[in-house]
MARVOKOL-151752 format. One record per residue: residue in one letter; x, y, z of N, C-alpha, C in turn. Coordinates in steps of 0.001 Angstrom, whole numbers, plus 500000, padded with zeros to 6 digits. Example, Ala and Ser with C-alpha at 12.3 -4.5 7.8 and 13.67 -1.06 7.14 Angstrom:
# MARVOKOL-151752
a513190494310507800512300495500507800513200496700507800;s512850497750507080513670498940507140512900500030507870;
***
This chain:
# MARVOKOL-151752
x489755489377508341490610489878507300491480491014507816;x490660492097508714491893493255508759492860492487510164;x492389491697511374493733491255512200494612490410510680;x494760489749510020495208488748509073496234490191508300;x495742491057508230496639492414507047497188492831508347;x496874493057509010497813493938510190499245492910510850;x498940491744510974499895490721511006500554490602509673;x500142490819508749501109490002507633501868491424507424;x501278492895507642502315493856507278503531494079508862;x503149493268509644504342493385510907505308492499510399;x505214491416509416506252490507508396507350491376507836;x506762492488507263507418493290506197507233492723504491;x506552491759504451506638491345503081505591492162502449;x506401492639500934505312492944499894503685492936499620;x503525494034499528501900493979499534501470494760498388;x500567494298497287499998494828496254498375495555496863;x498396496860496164497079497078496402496695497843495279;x495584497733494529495179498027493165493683499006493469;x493510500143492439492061500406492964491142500563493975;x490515500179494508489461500172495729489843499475496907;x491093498794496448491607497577497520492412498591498519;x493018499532498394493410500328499671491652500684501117;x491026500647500482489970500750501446490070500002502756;x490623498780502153490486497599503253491753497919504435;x493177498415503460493593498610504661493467500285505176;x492970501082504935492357502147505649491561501618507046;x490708500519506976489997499770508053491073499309508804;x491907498552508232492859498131509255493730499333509975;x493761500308509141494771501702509822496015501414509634;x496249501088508439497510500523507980498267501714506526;x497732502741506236497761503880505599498202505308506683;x498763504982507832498752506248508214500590506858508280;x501024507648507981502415508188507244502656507492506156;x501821506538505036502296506443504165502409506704502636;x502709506743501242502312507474500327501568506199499311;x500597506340498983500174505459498470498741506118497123;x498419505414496063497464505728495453496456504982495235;x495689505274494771493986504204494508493169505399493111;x491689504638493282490850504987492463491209506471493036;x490674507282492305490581508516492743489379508912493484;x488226507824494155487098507966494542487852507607496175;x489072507344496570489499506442497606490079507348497953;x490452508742497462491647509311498344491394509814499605;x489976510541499763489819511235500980490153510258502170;x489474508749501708489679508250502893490931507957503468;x491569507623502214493103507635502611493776508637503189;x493858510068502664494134511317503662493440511279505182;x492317510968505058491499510932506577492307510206507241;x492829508605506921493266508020507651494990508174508124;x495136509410507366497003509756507670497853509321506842;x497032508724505629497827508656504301498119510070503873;x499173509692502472499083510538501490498820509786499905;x497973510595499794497278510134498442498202510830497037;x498511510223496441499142511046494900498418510235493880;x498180511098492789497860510739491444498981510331490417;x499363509035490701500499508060489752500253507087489484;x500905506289488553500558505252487881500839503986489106;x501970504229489548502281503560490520503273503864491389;x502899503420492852503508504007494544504200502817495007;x505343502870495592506089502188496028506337502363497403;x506094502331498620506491503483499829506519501705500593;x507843501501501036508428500319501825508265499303501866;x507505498511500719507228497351500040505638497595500063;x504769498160499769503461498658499987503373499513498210;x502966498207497372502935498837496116501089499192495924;x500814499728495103500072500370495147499595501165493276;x497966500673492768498030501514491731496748502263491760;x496577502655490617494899503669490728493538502735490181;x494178501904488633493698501127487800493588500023487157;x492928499200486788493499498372485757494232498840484089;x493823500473483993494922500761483171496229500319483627;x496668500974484956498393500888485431498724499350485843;x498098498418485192498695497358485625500013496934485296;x500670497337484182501511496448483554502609497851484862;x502686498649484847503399499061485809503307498454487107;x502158498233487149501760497816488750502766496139488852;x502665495606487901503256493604487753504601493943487911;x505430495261487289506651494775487442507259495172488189;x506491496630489375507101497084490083506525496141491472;x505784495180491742505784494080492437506164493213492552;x506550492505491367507417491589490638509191491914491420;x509277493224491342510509494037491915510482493284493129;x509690493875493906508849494125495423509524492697495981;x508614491770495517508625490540495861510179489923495829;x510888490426494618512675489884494376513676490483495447;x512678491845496661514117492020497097513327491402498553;x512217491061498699512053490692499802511153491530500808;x511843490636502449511088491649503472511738493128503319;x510946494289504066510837495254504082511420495549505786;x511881497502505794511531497488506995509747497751507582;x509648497249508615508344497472509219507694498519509216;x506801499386508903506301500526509017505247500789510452;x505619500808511532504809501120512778505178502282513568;x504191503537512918504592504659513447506176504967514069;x507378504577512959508608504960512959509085504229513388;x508787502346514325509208501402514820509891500254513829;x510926500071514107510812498860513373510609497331514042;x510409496151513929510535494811514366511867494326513780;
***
């Protein structure tokens, strides 16, 4: 699973992550310069890993959407919904692009 996320974010395409699901890419090391949110039980790891963690309904940072809850969903659907309509992204690799 994390080679499979580390390849699909060198694509640039849209990626939803809801709740606890940023964990996974913390493993992959796919959170580091970027701004992103989760449960609020998830942030340290996310700061540890060179994220930045904020408390919002919903994070947008280069097609890498992102919410805290299943409260913020209906934010979370349409700002992915977005995500997905404009496409690939640039690449996020420590300031590289592909």
């Amino acid at each position: 699973m994390i080679s499979f996320l580390q390849e699909f974010f060198k694509t640039g395409k849209p990626v939803g992550v809801i709740c606890h699901g940023p964990w996974t890419l913390v493993e992959a090391d796919l959170v580091r310069g970027r701004t992103l949110t989760s449960y609020p039980s998830v942030q340290t790891d996310i700061r540890n890993a060179g994220g930045n963690w904020v408390d919002q309904e919903v994070v947008t940072d280069e097609g890498l959407v992102s919410s805290r809850n299943p409260d913020d969903l209906p934010a979370f659907c349409a700002k992915i919904v977005e995500e997905f309509a404009e496409g690939a992204h640039q690449v996020h690799d420590e300031g590289a692009t592909v």
